[in-house]
N, CA, C and O atoms as CSV, one atom per row, in Angstrom:
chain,resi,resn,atom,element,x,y,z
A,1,UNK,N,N,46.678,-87.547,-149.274
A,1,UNK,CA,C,45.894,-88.668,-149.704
A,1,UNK,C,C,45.543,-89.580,-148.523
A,1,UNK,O,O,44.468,-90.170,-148.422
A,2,UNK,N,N,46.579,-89.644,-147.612
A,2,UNK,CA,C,46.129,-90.806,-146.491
A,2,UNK,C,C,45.302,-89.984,-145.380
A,2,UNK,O,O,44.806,-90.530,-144.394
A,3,UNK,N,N,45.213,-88.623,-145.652
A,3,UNK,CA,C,44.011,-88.202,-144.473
A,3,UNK,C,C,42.731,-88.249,-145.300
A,3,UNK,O,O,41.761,-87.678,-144.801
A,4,UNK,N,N,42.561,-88.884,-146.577
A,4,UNK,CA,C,41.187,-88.518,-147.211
A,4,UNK,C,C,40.807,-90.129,-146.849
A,4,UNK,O,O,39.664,-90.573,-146.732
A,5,UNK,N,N,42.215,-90.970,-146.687
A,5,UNK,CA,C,41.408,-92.565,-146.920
A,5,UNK,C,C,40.953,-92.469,-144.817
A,5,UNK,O,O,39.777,-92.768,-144.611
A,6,UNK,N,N,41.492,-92.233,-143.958
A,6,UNK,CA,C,41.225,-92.261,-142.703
A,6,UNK,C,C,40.152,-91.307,-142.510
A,6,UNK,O,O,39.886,-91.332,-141.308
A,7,UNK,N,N,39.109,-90.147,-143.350
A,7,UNK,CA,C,38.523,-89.501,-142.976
A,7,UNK,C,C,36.779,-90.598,-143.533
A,7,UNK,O,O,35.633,-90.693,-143.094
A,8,UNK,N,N,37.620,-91.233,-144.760
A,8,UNK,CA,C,36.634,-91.745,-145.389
A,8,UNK,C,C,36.005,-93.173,-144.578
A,8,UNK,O,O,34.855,-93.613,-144.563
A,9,UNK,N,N,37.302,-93.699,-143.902
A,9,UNK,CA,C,37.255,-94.687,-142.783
A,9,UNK,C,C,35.916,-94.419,-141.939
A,9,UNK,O,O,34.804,-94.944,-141.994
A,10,UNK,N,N,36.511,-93.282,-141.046
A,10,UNK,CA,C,35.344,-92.806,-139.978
A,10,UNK,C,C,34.339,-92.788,-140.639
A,10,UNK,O,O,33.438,-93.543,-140.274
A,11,UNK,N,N,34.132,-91.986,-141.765
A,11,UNK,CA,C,32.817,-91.899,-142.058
A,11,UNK,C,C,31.905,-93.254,-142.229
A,11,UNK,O,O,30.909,-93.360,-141.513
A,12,UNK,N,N,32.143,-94.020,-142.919
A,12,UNK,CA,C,31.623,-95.390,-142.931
A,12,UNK,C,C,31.467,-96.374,-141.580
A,12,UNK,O,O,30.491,-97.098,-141.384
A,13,UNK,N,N,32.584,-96.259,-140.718
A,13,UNK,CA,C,32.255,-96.197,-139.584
A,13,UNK,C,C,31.434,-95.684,-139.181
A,13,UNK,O,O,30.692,-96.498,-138.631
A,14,UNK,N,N,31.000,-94.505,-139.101
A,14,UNK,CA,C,29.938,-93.922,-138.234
A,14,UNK,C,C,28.848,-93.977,-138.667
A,14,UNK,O,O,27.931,-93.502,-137.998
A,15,UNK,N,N,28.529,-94.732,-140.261
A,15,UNK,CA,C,27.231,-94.835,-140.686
A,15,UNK,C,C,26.851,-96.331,-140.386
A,15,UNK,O,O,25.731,-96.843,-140.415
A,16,UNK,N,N,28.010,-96.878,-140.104
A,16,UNK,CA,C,27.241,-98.476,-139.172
A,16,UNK,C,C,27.189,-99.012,-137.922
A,16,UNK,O,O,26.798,-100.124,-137.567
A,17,UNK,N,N,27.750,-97.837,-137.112
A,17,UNK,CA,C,27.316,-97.951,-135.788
A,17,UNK,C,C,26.006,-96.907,-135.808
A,17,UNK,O,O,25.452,-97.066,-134.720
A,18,UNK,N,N,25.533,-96.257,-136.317
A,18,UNK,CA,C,24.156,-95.343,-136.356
A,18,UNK,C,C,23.439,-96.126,-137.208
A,18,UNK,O,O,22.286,-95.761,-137.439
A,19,UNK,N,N,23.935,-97.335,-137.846
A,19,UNK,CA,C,22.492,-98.305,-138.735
A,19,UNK,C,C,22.104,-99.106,-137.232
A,19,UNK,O,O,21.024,-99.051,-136.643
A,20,UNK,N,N,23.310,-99.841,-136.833
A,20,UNK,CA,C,23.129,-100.717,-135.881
A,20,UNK,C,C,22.509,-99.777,-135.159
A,20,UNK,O,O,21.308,-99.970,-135.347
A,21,UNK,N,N,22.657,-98.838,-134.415
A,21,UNK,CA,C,21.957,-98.281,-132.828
A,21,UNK,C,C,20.673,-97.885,-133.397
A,21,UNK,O,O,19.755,-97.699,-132.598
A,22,UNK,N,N,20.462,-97.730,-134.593
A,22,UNK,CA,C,18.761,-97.613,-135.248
A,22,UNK,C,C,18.008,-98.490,-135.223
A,22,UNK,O,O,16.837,-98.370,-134.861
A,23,UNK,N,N,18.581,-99.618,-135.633
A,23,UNK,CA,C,18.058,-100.733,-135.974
A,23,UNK,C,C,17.853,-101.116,-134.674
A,23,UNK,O,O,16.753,-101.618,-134.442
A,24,UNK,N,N,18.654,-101.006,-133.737
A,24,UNK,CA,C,18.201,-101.313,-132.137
A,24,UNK,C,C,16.782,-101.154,-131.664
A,24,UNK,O,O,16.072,-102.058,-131.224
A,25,UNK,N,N,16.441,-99.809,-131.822
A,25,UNK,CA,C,15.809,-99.120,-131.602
A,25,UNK,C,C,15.868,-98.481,-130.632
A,25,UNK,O,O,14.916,-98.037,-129.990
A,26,UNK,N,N,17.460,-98.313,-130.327
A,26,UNK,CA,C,17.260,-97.033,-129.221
A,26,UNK,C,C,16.935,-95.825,-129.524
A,26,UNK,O,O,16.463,-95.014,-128.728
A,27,UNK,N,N,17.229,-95.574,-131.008
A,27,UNK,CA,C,17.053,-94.136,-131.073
A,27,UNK,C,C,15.353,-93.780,-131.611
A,27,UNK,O,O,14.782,-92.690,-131.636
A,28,UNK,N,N,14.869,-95.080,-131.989
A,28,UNK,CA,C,13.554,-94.685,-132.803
A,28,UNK,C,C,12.330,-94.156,-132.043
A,28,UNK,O,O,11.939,-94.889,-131.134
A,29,UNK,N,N,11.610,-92.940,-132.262
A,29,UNK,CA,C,10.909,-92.698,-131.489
A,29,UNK,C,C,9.797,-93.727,-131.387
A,29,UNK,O,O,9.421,-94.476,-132.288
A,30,UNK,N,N,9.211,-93.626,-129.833
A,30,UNK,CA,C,8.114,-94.709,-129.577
A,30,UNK,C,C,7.095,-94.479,-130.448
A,30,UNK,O,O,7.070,-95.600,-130.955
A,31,UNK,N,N,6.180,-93.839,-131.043
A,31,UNK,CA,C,5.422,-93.642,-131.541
A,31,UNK,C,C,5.440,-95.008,-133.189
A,31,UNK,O,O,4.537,-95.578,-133.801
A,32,UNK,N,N,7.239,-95.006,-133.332
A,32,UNK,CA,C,7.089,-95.727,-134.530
A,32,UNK,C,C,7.354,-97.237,-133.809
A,32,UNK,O,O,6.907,-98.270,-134.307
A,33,UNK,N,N,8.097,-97.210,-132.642
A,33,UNK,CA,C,7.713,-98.709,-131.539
A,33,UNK,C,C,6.283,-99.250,-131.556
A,33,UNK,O,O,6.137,-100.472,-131.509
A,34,UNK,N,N,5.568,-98.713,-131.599
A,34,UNK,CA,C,4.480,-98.665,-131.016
A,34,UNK,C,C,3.598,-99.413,-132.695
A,34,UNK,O,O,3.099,-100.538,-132.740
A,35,UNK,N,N,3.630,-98.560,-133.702
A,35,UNK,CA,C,3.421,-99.661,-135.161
A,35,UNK,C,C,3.975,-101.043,-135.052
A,35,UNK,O,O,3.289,-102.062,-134.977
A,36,UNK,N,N,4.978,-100.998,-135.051
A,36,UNK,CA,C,5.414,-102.302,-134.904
A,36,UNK,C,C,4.992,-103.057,-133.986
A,36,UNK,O,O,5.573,-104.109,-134.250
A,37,UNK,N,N,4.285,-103.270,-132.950
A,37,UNK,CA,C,3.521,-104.112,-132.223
A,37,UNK,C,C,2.005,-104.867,-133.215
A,37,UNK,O,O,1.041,-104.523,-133.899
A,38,UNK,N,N,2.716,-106.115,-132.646
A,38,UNK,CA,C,1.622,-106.764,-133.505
A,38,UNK,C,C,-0.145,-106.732,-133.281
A,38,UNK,O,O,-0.706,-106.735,-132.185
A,39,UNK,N,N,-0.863,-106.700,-134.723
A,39,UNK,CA,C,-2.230,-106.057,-133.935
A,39,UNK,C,C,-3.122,-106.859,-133.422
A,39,UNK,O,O,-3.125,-108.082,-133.557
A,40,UNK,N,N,-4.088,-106.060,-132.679
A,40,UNK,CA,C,-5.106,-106.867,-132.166
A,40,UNK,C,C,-6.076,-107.969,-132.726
A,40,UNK,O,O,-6.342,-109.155,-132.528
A,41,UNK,N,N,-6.438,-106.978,-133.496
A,41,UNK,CA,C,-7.284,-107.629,-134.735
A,41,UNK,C,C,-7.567,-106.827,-135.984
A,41,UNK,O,O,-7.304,-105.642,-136.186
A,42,UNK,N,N,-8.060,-107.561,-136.657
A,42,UNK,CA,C,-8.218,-107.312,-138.344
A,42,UNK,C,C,-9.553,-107.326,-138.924
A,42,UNK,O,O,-10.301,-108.293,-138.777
A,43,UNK,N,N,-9.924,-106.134,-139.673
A,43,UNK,CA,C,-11.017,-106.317,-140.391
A,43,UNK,C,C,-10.968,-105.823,-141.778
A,43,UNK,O,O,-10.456,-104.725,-141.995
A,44,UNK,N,N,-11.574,-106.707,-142.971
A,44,UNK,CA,C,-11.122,-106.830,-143.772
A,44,UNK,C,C,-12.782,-106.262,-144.598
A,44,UNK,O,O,-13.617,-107.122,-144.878
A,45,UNK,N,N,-13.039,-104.837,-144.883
A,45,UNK,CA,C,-14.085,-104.561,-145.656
A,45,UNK,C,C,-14.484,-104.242,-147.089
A,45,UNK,O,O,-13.783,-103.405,-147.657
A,46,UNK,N,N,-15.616,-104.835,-147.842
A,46,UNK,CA,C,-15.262,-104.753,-149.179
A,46,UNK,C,C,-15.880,-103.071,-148.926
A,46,UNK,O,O,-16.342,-102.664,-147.860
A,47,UNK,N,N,-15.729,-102.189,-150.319
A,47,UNK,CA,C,-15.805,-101.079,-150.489
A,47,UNK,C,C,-16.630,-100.865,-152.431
A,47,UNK,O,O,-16.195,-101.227,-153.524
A,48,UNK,N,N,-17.554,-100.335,-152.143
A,48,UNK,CA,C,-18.431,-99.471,-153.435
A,48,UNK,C,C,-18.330,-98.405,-153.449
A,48,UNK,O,O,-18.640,-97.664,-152.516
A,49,UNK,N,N,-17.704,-97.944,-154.895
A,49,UNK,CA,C,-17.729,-96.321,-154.695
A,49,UNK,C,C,-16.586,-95.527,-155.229
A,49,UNK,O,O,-16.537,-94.375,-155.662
A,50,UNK,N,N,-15.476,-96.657,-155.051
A,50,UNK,CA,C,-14.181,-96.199,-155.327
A,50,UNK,C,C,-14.014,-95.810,-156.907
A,50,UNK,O,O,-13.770,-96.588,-157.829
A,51,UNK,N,N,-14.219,-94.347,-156.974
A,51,UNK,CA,C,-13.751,-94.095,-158.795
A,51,UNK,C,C,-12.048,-93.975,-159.142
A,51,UNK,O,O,-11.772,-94.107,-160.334
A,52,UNK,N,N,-10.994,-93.758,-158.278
A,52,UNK,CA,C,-9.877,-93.557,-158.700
A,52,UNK,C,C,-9.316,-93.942,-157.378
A,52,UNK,O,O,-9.957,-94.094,-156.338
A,53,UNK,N,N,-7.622,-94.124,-157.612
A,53,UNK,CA,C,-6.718,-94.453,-156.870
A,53,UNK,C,C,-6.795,-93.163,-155.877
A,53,UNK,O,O,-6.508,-93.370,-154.698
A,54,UNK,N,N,-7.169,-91.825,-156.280
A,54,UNK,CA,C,-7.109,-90.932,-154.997
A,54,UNK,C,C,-7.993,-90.895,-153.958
A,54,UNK,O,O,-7.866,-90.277,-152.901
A,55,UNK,N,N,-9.531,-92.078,-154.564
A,55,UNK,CA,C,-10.148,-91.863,-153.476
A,55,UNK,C,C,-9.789,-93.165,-152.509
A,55,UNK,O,O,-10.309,-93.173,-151.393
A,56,UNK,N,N,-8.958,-94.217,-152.873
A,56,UNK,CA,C,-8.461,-95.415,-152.210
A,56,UNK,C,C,-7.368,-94.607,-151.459
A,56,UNK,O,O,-7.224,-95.148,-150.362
A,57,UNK,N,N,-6.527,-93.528,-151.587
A,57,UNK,CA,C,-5.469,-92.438,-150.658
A,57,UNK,C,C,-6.284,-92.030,-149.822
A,57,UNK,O,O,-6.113,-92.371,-148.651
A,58,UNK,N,N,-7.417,-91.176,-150.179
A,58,UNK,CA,C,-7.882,-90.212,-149.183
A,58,UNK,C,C,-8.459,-91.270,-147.751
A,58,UNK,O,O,-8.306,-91.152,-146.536
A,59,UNK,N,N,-9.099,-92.202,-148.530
A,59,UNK,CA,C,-9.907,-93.077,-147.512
A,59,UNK,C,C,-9.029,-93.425,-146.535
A,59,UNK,O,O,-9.141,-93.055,-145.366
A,60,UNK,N,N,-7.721,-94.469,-147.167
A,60,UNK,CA,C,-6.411,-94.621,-146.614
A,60,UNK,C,C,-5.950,-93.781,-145.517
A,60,UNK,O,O,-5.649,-94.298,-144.441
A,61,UNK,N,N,-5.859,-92.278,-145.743
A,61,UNK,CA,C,-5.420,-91.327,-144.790
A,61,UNK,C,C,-6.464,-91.421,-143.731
A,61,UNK,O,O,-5.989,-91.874,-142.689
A,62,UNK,N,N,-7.384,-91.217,-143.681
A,62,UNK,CA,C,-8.573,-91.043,-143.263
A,62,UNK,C,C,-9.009,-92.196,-141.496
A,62,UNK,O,O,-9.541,-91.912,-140.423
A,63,UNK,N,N,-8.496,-93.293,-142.005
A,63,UNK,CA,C,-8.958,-94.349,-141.490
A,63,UNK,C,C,-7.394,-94.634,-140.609
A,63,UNK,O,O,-7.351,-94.977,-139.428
A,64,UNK,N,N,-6.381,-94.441,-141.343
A,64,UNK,CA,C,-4.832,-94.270,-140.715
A,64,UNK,C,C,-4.776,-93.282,-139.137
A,64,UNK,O,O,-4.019,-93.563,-138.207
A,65,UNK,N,N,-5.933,-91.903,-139.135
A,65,UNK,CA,C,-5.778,-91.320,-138.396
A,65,UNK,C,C,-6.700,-91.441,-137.312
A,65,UNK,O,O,-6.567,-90.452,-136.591
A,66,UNK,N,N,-7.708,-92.336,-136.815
A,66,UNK,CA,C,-8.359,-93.051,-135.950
A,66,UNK,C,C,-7.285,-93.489,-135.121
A,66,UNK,O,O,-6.292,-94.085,-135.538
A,67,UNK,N,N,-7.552,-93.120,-133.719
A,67,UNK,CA,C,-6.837,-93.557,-132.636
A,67,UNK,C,C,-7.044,-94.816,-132.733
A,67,UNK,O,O,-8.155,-95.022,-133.222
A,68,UNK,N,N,-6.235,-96.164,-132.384
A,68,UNK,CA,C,-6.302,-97.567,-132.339
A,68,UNK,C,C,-6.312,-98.254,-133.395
A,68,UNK,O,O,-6.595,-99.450,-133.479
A,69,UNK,N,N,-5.891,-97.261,-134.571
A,69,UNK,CA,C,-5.826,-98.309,-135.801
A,69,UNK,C,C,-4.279,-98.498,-135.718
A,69,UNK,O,O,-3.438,-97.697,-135.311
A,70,UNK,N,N,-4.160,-99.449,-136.087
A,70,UNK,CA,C,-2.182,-100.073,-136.387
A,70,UNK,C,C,-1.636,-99.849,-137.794
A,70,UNK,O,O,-0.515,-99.619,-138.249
A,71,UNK,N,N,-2.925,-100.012,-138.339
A,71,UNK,CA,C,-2.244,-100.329,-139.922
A,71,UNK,C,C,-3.675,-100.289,-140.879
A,71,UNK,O,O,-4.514,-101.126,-140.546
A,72,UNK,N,N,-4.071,-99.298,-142.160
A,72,UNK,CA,C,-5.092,-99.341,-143.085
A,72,UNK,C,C,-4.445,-99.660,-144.572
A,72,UNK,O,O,-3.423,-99.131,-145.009
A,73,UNK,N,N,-5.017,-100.349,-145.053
A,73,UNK,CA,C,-4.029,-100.372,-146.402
A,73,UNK,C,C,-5.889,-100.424,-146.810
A,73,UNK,O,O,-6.774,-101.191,-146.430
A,74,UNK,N,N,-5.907,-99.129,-147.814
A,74,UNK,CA,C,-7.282,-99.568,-149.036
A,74,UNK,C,C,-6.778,-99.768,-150.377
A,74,UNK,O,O,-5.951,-98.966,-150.810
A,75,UNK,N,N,-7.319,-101.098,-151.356
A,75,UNK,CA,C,-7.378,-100.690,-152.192
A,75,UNK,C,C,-8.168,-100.282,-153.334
A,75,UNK,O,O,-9.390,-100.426,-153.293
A,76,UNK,N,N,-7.422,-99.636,-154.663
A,76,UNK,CA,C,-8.959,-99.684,-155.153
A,76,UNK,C,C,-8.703,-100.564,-156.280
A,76,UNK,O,O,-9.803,-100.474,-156.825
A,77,UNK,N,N,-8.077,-101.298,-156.966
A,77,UNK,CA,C,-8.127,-102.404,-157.379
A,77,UNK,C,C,-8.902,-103.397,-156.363
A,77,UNK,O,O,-10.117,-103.421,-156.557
A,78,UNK,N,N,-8.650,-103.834,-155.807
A,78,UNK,CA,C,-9.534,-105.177,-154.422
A,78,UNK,C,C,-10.532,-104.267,-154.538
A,78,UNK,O,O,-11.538,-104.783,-155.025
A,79,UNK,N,N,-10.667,-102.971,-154.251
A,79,UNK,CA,C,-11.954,-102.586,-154.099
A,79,UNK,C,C,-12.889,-102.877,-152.030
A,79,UNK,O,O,-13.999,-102.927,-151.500
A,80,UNK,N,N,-11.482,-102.968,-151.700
A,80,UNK,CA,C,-11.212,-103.050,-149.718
A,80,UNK,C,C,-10.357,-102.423,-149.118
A,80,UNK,O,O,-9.373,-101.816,-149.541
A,81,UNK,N,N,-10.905,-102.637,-147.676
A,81,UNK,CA,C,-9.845,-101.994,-146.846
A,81,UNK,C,C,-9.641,-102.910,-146.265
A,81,UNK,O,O,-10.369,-103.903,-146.280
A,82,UNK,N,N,-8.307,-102.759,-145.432
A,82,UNK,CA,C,-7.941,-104.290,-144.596
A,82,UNK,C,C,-7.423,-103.486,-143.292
A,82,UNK,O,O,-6.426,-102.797,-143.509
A,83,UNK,N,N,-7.874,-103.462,-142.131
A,83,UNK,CA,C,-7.892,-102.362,-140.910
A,83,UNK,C,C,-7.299,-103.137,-139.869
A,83,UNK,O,O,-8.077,-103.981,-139.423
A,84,UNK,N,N,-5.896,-103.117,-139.209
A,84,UNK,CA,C,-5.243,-103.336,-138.532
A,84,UNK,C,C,-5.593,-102.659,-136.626
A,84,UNK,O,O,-5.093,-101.564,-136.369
A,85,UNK,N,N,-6.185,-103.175,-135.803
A,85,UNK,CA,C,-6.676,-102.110,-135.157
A,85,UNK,C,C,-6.770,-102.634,-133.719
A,85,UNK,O,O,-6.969,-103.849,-133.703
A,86,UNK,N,N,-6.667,-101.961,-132.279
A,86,UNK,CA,C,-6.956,-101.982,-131.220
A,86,UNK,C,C,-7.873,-102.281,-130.539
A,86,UNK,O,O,-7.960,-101.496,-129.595
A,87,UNK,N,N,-9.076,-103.491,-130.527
A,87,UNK,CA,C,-10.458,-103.237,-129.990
A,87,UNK,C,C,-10.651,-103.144,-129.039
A,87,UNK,O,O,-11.792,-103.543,-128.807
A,88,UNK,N,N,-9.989,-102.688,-127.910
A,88,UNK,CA,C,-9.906,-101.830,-126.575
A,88,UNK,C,C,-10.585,-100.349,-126.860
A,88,UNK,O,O,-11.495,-99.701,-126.344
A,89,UNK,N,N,-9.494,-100.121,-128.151
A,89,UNK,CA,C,-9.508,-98.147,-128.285
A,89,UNK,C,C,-11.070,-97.972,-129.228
A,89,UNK,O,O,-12.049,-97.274,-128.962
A,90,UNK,N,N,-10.855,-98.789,-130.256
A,90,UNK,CA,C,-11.634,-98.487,-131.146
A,90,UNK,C,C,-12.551,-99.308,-132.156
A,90,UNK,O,O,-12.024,-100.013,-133.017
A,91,UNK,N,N,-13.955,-99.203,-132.033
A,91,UNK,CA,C,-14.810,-100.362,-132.485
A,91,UNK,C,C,-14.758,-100.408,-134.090
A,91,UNK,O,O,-14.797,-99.440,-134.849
A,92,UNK,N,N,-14.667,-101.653,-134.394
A,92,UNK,CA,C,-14.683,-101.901,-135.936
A,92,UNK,C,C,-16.100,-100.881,-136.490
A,92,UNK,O,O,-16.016,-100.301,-137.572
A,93,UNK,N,N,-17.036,-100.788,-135.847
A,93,UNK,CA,C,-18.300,-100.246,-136.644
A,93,UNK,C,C,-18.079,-98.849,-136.909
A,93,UNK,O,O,-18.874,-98.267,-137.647
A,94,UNK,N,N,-17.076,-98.216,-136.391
A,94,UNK,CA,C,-16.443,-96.642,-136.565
A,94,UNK,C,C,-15.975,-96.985,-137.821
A,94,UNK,O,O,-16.074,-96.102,-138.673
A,95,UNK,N,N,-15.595,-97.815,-138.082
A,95,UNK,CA,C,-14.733,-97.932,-139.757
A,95,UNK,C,C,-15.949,-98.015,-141.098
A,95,UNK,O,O,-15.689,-97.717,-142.263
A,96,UNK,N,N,-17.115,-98.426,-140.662
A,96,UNK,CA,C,-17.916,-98.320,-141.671
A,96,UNK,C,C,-18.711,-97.054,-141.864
A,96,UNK,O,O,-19.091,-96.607,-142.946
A,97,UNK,N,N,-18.964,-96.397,-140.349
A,97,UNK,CA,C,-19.518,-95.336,-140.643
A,97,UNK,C,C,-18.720,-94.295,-141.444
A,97,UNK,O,O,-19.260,-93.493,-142.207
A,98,UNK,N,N,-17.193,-94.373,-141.183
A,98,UNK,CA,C,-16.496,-93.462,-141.599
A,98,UNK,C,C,-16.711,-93.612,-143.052
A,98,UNK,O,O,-17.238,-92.699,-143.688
A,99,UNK,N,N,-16.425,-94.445,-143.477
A,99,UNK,CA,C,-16.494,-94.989,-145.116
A,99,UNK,C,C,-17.956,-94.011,-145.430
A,99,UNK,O,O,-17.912,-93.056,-146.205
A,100,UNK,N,N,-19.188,-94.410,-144.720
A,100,UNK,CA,C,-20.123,-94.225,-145.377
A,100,UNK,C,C,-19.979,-92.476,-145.372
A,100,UNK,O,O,-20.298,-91.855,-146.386
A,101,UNK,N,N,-19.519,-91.822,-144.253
A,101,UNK,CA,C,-19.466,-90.695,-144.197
A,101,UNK,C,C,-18.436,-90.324,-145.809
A,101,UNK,O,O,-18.746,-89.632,-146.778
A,102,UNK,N,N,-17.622,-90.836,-145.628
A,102,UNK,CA,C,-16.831,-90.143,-146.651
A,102,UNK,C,C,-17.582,-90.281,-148.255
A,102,UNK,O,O,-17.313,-89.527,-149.190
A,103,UNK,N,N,-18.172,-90.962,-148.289
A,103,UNK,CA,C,-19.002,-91.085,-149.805
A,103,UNK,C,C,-19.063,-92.408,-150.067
A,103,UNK,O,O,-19.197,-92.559,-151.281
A,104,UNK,N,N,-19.028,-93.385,-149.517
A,104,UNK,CA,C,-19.203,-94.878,-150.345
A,104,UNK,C,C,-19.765,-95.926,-149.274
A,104,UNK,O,O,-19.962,-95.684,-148.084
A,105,UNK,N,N,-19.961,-97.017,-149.867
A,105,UNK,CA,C,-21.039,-97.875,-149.350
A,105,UNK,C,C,-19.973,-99.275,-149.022
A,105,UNK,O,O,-19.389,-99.945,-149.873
A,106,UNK,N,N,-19.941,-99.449,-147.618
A,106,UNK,CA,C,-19.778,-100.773,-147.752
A,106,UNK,C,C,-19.968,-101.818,-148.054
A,106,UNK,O,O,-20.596,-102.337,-147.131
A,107,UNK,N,N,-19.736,-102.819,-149.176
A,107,UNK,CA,C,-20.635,-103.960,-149.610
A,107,UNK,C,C,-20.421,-104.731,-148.659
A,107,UNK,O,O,-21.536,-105.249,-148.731
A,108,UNK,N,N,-19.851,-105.373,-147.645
A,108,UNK,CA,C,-20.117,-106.669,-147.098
A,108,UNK,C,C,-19.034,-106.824,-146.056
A,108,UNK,O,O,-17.988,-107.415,-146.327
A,109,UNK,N,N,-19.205,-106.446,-145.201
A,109,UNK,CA,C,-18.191,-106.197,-143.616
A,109,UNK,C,C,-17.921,-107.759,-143.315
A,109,UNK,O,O,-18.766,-108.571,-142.936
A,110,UNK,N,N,-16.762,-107.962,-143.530
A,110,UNK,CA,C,-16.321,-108.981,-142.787
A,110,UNK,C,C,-16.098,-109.294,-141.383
A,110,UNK,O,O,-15.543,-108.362,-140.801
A,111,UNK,N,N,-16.389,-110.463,-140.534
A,111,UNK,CA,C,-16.128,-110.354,-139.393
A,111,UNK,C,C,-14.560,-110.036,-138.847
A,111,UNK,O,O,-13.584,-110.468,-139.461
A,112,UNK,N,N,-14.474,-109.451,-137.957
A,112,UNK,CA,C,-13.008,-109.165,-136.772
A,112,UNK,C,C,-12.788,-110.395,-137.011
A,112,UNK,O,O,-13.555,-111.356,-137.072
A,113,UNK,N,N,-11.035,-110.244,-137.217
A,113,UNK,CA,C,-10.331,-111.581,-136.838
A,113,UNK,C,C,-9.522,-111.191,-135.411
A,113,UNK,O,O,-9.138,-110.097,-134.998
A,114,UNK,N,N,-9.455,-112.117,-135.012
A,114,UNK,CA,C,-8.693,-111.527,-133.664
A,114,UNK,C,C,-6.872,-111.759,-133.844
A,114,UNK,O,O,-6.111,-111.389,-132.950
């Protein structure tokens, strides 16, 4: 019985020195460092077109995989996208064409916030 309570010890031990050294971020790869940097700027576009929550996903994916975006959240309730993004890497007007490419119409592009 007392090697199950000292085995059970370590174990809990070793799951909070591996929360802490996570939470550090020594171990997290840069790629997810790199989200977490706060963004450049923001553009916030309304969207026509949206018939279901899968086409507010697909768009979502879509716009997520543009080099220099930080962060896309669409929805299709709001019936927007709100584009977290790099304007070094990548120009806000790539985000509307994409939209239009994918099937829908932007109603009314808001300006970049910086």
């Amino acid at each position: 019985m007392r090697r199950y309570r000292i085995i059970i010890v370590f174990i809990c031990l070793a799951v909070a020195v591996g929360a802490v050294v996570f939470k550090s971020g020594v171990l997290r790869p840069k790629s997810a460092q790199v989200r977490l940097k706060r963004p450049d700027a923001q553009v916030v576009l309304k969207i026509d077109g949206m018939d279901c929550v899968m086409c507010a996903a697909g768009l979502q994916n879509t716009l997520r995989a543009i080099p220099g975006v930080h962060r896309a959240d669409v929805s299709f309730q709001d019936k927007q996208a709100v584009v977290d993004y790099d304007p070094a890497v990548v120009d806000p007007s790539r985000f509307e064409k994409l939209i239009a490419d994918s099937g829908f119409k932007v109603a009314s592009p808001a300006p970049a916030r910086p």
